[in-house]
C-alpha positions, -999 to +999 in steps of 0.1 A: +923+957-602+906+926-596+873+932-613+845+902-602+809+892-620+788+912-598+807+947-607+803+937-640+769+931-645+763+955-608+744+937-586+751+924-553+778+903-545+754+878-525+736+871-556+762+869-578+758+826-581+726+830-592+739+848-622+764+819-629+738+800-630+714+809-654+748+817-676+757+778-669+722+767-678+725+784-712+758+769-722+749+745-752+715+751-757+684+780-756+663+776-729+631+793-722+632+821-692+612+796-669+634+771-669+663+792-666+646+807-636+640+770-624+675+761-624+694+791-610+662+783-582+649+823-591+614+833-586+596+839-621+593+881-610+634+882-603+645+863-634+634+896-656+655+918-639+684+898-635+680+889-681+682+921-685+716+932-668+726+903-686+715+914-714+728+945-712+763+931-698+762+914-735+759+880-718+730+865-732+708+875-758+665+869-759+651+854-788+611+849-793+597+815-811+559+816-809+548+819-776+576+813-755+612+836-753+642+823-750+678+824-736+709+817-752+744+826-740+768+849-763+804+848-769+811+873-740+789+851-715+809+824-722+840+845-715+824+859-681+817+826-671+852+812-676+864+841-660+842+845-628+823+807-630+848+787-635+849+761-659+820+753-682 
């Protein structure tokens, strides 16, 4: 069975780059939610939603330094986006 990132992670298939995305812009560094939001080109109110199936795909994990949160991709995120993203 051919399994793809947007089963995974269930959202639509149409919207399934935009989770590559913020997964790619994660890769070698923690960025804060707005700029991940800036470049997968997500509105600030989407990006929340789409963190937490992340999150709860074990993708990425949210860390707080004083005011500002931030995104850092796990060991499994790097695996999903080999797998369904291509190359990093």
């Amino acid at each position: 069975m051919n399994h793809t990132l947007s089963i995974m992670i269930h959202c639509h298939r149409d919207s399934e780059i935009k989770y590559q995305q913020i997964l790619a812009a994660t890769v070698n560094e923690k960025i804060t939610i707005m700029d991940a939001a800036s470049k997968a080109g997500v509105s600030p109110k989407n990006i929340h939603r789409m963190i937490k199936k992340l999150q709860s795909a074990g993708c990425v994990k949210k860390t707080f330094g004083g005011k500002y949160r931030y995104l850092s991709i796990t060991k499994t995120g790097i695996d999903v986006l080999e797998k369904y993203g291509g190359s990093i």
